[in-house]
C-alpha distance (Angstrom), angle and dihedral (degrees) to the residues before:
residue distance angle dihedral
X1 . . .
X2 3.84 . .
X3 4.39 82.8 .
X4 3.55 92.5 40.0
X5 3.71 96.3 61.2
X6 3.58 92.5 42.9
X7 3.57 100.5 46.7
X8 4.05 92.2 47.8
X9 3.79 88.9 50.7
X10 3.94 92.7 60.6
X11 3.74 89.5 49.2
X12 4.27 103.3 -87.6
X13 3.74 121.1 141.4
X14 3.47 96.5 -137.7
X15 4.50 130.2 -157.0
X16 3.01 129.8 -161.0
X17 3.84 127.1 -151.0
X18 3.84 123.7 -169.3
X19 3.57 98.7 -158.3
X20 4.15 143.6 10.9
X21 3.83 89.0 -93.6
X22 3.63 100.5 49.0
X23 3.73 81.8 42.3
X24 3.94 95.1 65.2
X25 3.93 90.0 37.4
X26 4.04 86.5 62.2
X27 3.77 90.7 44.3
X28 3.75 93.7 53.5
X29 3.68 88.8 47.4
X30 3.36 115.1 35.6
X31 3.74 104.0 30.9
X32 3.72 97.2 -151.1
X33 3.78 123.4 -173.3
X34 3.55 106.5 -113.9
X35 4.14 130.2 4.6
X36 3.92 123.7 -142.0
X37 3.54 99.7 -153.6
X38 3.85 127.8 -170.0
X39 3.80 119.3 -152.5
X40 3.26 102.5 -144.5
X41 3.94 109.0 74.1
X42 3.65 145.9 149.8
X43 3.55 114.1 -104.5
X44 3.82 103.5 -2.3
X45 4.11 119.9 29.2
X46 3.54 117.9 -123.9
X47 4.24 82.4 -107.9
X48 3.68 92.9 58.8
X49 4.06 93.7 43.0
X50 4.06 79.7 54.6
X51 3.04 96.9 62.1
X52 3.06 104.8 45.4
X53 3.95 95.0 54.9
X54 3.47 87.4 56.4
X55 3.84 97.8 52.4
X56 3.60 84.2 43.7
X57 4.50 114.9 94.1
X58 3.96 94.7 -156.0
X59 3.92 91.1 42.5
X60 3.73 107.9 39.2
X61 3.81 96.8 91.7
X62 3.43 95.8 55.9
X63 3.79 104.9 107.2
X64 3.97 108.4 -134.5
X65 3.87 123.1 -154.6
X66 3.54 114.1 -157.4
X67 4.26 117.9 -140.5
X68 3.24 113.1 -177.8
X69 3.79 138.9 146.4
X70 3.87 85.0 -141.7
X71 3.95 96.0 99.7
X72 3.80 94.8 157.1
X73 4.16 103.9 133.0
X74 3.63 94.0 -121.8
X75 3.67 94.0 53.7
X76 4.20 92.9 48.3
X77 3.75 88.8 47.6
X78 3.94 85.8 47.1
X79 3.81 97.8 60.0
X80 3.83 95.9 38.4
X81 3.88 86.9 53.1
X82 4.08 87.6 46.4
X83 4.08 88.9 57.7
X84 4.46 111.1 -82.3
X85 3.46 120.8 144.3
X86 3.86 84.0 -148.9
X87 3.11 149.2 3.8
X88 3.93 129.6 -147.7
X89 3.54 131.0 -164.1
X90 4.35 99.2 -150.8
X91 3.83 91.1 -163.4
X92 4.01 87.1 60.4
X93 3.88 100.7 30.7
X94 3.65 127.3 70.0
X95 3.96 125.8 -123.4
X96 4.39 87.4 -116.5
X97 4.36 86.9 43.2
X98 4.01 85.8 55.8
X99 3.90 93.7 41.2
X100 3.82 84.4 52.6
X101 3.71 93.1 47.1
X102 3.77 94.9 39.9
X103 4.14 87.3 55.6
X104 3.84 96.9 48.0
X105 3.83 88.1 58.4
X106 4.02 92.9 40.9
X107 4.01 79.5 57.3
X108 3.85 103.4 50.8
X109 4.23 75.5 65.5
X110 3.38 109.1 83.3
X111 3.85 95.4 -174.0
X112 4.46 93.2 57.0
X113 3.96 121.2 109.8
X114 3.37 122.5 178.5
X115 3.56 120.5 -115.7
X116 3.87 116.7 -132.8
X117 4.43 114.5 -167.2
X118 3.34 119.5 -92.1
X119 3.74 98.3 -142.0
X120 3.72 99.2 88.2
X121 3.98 134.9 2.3
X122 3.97 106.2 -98.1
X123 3.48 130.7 -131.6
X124 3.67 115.1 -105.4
X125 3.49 132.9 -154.1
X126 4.14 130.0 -171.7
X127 3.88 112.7 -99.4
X128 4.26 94.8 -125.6
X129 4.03 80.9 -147.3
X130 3.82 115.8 46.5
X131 4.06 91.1 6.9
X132 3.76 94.8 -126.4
X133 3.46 124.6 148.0
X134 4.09 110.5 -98.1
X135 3.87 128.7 178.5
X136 3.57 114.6 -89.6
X137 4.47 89.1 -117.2
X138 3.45 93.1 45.5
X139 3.88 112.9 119.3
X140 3.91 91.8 -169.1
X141 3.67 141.0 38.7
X142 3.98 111.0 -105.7
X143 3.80 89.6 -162.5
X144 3.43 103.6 46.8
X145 3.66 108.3 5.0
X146 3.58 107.6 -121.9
X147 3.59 128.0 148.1
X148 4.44 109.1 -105.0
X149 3.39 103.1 -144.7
């Protein structure tokens, strides 16, 4: 939930899947622009959900970050091999180093936007890097990336 909040305050649309099935339902449907996927799951692992995005035409480009409190070397070397861009150990990376990592990936897409709620108009502040407009909560840039101070 910790990732959710976060995420929606820099302008994601965030889903949330409670297993590796309803995981690859949502992918097949909703097409989003990048997955955060745990490993440990009910009824499919994270590995076997992997996999099958990769063998998968329509889901292949999706880029897939790995979080996972399995940190062993065998298992990081495992899910790069199987297709992430990266893989992140949560009990050794902090909630703003994942933001960070999660918006460097976003931005090697050229076709994301971030999606700011519709209940009420957000305050906006100036980005003092690539002068874009940013919501006024937001700790980091979702265009370029930057820290906002």
């Amino acid at each position: 939930r910790a990732y959710e909040f976060k995420l929606s305050k820099i302008g994601c649309q965030v889903l949330l899947a409670k297993d590796g099935e309803e995981t690859l339902e949502k992918l097949k449907s909703e097409k989003p622009d990048l997955l955060l996927l745990d490993i440990i799951m009910p009824k499919k692992t994270g590995f076997e959900v992997l996999e099958e995005i990769k063998a998968d035409a329509t889901l292949r480009e999706i880029p897939v970050i790995v979080m996972s409190n399995l940190g062993q070397e065998t298992d990081i070397k495992k899910g790069l091999a199987a297709g992430a861009i990266d893989y992140v150990v949560k009990a050794h990376t902090s909630l703003e180093e994942v933001v960070q990592r999660i918006i460097k990936a976003l931005k090697s897409k050229k076709s994301v936007r971030f999606v700011l709620p519709k209940k009420e108009s957000p305050k906006v502040k100036e980005c003092p890097d690539c002068k874009k407009p940013v919501p006024s909560e937001a700790k980091f840039c979702p265009e370029c990336g930057n820290k906002i101070d």
